[in-house]
N, C-alpha and C positions, 0 to 999 in steps of 0.2 A: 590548590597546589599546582606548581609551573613545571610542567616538562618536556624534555624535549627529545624527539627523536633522531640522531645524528647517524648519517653514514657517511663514508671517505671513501675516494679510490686514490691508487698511491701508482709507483712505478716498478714497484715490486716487493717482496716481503719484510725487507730487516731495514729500518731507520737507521740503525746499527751500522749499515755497508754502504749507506748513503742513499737509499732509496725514499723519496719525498713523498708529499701530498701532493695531485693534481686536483681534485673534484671535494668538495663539501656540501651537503646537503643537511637542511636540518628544517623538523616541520615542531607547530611549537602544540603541546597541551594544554589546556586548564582546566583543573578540575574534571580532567579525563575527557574534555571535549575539543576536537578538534578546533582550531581558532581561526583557522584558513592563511596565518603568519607561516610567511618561511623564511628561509635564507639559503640561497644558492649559490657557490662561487666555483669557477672554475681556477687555477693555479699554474702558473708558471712554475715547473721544479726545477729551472734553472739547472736544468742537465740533459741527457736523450734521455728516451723513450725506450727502455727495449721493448722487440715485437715479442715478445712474450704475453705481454704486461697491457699492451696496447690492443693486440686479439681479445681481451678478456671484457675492457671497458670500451675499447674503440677510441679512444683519447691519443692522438698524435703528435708528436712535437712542434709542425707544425700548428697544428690546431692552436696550441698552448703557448707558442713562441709571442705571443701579444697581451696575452693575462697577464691578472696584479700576480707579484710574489708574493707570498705569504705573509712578510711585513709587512705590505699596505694595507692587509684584510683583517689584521689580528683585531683592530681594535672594532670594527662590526661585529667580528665574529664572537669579543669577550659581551658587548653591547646585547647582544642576544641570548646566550646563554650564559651569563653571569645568576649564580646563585640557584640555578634549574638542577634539578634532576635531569641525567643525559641516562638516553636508554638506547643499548647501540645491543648487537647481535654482535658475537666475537669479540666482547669489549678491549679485551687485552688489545689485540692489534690496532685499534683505532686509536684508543689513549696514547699506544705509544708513538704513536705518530705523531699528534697532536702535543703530546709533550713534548716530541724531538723539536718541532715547527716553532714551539710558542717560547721554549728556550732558546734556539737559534734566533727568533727575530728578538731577542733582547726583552723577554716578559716572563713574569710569573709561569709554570706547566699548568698547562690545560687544566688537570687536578684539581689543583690549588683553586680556580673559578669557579667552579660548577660543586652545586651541593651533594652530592653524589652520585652514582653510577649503577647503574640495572643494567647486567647482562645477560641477557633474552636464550642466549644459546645454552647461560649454567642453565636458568629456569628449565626451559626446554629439556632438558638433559633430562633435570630431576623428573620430572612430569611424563617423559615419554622415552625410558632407559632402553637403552640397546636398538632405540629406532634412528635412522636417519633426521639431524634435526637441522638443517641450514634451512635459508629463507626459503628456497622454492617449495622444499617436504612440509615446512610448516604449512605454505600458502594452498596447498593442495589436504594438508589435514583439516584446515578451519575453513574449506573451501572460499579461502581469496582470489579472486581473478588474478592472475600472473601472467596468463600466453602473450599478452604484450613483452612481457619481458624479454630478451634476448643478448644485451649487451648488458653489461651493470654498468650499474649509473647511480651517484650518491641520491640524488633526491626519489627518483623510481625505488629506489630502493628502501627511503625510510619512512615513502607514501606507503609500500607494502608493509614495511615492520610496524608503523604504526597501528594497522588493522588488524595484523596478529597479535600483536601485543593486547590491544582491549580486548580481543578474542582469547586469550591464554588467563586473562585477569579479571575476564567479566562476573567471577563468583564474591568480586572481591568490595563490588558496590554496584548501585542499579546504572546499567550503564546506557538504556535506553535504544538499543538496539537487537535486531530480530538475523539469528541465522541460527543454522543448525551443525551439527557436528558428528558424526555418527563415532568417532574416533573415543570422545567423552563418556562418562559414566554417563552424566544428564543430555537433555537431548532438549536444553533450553531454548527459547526464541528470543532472538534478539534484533534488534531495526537501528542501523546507524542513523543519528540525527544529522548527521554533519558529512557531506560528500568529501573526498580529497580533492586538490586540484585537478582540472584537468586538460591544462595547458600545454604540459610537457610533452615537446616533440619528441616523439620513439625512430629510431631508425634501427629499421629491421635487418638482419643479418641475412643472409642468401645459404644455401645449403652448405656451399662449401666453406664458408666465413663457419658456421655452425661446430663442422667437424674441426677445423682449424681448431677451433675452442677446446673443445673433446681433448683432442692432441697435446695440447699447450698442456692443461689441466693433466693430466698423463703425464707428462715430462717431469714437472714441478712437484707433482705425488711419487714418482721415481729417484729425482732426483735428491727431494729433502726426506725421502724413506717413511712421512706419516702425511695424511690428506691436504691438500691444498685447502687455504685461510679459504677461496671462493666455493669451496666443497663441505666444508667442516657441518 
């Protein structure tokens, strides 16, 4: 079975009000084992940047003023995940980006390619009710490394869900790997056969870049009156 791990960073929350895709990541499955295939694009959203938006992933207009727009990427990005299972945290929002993107450059919605869709944050829900479940609380329940984390970033990010994912699913086939979880009814061991990449340059945020975050995150939870999509 093919699947694949997808995260987005976009320019801000609603496709809806005009806000894009700039970042795509996606790490690919087989048969539940990592394959060391990715696909990484950064995106032109042919618009600004607000510094809301840009505190959270670090992604500038600059930066981005020289990437493909989304039409040039679509047909890699159907090439890859054509006919996968996509497994995304927050699924709602990602789809609908990627629906907004894949309609706008003149194609079939996202949807419509990909065989279906595992979203990580319902599972989570069910499995761990009334607790904090967005990526960092899972990566600290199944004890995944994360402290590199500090800016989001599509591929950082679906290196991580991908380890929690086999971590949340591992009762589900022998998945050949050894860690512990104290969070669990069982307290099985498990040994990943397969490393993530570990190529990806991290650029670390300085204290005040950090609280900047905090704040932004604050705003956006005030503003829209229920948790921010990077909080959820």
């Amino acid at each position: 079975m093919r699947q694949i791990i997808l995260d987005t960073e976009t320019t801000g929350l609603n496709p809806k009000n005009g806000d894009r895709l700039v970042e795509i990541g996606c790490i690919e499955l087989l048969n539940r084992r990592l394959t060391g295939n990715t696909l990484h694009f950064y995106v032109n959203p042919e618009r600004d940047m607000p510094e809301e938006a840009a505190r959270i992933h670090g992604l500038r207009a600059e930066f981005l003023a020289d990437k493909p727009v989304f039409k040039d990427l679509a047909e890699d990005i159907i090439a890859f995940t054509k006919d996968a299972e996509v497994i995304i945290h927050n699924a709602a929002f990602d789809m609908g980006f990627l629906d907004m993107e894949f309609r706008k450059a003149g194609y079939p919605v996202f949807s419509s390619i990909v065989s279906g869709v595992i979203d990580t944050l319902k599972d989570a829900q069910q499995m761990f009710p009334g607790k904090r479940n967005n990526l960092d609380a899972l990566c600290q329940r199944f004890e995944v490394k994360n402290d590199h984390r500090t800016f989001h970033g599509a591929l950082l990010d679906a290196e991580l869900l991908a380890e929690v994912y086999l971590c949340m699913t591992r009762g589900q086939n022998d998945l050949g790997m050894e860690a512990s979880d104290d969070s669990m009814d069982s307290n099985a061991q498990m040994q990943f056969l397969t490393e993530l990449p570990k190529n990806l340059k991290i650029i670390k945020a300085d204290a005040s870049e950090l609280a900047d975050h905090l704040q932004v995150l604050a705003e956006i939870e005030k503003k829209n009156k229920k948790p921010a999509v990077w909080g959820v």
